[in-house]
N, C-alpha and C positions, 0 to 999 in steps of 0.2 A: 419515432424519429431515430435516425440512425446514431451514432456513437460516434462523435467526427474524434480522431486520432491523429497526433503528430509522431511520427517514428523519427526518432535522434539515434545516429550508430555512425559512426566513422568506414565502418567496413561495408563499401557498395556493394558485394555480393549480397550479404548478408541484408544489408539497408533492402533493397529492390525485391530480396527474396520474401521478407517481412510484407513490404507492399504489393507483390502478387498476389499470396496468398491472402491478406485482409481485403485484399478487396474483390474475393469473391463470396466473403461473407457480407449476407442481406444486413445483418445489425450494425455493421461497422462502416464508415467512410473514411479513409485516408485524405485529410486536407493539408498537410507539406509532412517534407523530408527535411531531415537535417545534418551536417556530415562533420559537426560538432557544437559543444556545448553553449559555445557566443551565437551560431545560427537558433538553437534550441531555444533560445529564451526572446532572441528577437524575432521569430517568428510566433511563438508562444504567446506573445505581446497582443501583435499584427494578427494572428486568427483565433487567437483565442479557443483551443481544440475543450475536448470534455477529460481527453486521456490526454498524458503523451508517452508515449512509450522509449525511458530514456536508457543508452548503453551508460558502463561507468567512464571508462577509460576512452576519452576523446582529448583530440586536440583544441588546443587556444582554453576553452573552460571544459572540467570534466564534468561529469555526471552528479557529480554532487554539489561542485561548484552552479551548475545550471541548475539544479533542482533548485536551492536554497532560494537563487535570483527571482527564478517562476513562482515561485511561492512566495518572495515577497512582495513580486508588480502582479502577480494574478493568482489568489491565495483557493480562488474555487478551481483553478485547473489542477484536478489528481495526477498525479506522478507515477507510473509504474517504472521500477528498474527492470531491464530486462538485460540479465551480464549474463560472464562466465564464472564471475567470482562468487565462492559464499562461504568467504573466511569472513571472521568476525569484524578487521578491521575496514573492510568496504558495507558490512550490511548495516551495522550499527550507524556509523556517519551517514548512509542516505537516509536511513529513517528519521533521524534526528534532524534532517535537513529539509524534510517534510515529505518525502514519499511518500506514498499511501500501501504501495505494493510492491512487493520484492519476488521476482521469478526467474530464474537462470534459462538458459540460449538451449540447453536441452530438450525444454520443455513439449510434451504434443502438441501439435498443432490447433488441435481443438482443444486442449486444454489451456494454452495461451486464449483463447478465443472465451471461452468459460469464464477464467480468472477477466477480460477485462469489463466483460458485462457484471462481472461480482462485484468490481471496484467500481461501476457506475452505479450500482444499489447499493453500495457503503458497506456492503462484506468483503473487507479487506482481509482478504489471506493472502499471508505467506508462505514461502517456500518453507517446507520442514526445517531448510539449514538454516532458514534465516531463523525462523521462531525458535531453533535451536539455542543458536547464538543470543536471542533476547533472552533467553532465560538465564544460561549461564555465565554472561558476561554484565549483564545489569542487575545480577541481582543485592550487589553491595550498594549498587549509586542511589542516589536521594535527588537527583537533579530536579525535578521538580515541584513544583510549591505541594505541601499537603492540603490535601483537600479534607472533611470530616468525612471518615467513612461510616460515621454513627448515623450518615444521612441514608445509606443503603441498607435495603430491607435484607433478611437472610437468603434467601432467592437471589436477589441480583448482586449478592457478591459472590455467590458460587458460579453466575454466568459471566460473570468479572473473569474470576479465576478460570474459566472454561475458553473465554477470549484470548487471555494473555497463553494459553497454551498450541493459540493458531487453530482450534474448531471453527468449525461453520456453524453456522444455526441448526441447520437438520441434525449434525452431530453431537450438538449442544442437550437441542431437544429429545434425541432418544438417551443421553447419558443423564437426564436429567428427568426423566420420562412425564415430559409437559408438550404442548404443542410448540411447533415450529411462531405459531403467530403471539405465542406467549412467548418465547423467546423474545421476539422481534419487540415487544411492548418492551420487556425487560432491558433490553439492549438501550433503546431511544429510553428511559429512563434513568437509568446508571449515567452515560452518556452528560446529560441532561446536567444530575446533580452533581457532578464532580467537575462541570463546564470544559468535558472534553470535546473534539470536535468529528473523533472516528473511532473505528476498534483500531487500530495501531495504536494512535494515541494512547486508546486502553490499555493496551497489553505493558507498553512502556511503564505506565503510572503501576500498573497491578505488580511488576517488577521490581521496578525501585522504590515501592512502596512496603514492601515483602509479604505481597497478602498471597503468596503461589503457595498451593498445597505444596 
């Protein structure tokens, strides 16, 4: 089944050029546009997409503003930002507003395409600048509740710590030389006992927890 998608961008070249190109990929279906952040969340409502693919900077609500909204009336639709920004003060605030995924307007085209089928299998990568910025700007904060990390075995907090640095699983797996599907157990694990809901999630708590090598 296809990957239905809402693209939010105030900029109609940009908007329309986004929906050409997705939709002449077979995994993907484009089901609305949006050409700001109040449309994004009231259509977010009304179709209920798997992705949405949100810019930051829009009129009437921005992209953080809409994120937070979708995530609190439809908390299963994943979020990708897809901007131009990736200073710390826009990456931080959307992930904390519940994005799943962060990729700047650069990006290849197939690899836009890549990153959003990774965020419908719950590998959420981000952008290098964005996990950049998670590392160096969160790594004083304490914002959320501690969990016992006495519950994590010595394995899955090295994949803790391998998550919060923005690897993928195959990358995970050769730096840690186990298979990819021991990963994957490892990930839904960790996950699990610290009652997080994704690898962002993780990366944050592994942050402001200060468990980063």
């Amino acid at each position: 089944m296809a990957i239905r998608v809402l693209i939010a961008d105030d900029h109609h070249v940009v908007r329309r050029g986004l929906v050409f190109f997705l939709k002449t990929q077979a995994e993907i279906e484009i089901v609305g546009e949006a050409k700001n952040g109040q449309e994004a969340v009231e259509l977010a409502i009304q179709i209920q997409p798997d992705i949405v693919l949100m810019d930051l900077e829009m009129p009437v609500l921005n992209g953080i503003e809409a994120t937070r909204e979708i995530k609190k009336q439809c908390p299963d639709i994943k979020i990708m930002m897809l901007t131009s920004f990736s200073d710390q003060d826009h990456v931080i605030p959307a992930l904390e507003a519940g994005a799943s995924g962060y990729q700047l307007k650069d990006i290849e085209p197939d690899e836009l395409v890549k990153a959003i089928i990774q965020l419908m299998s719950g590998n959420n990568q981000l952008h290098p600048k964005a996990t950049t910025h998670l590392l160096t700007h969160l790594s004083a904060k304490n914002q959320f509740e501690k969990k016992p990390l006495d519950e994590l075995t010595k394995r899955e907090l090295e994949v803790l710590q391998e998550i919060a640095k923005g690897k993928s699983n195959k990358e995970i797996a050769a730096d840690l030389f186990i298979t990819e599907k021991t990963v994957k157990t490892h990930v839904s694990n960790l996950l699990s006992k610290l009652a997080l809901s994704d690898r962002t999630q993780a990366a944050l708590y592994a942050v402001r927890n200060g468990i980063i090598k």
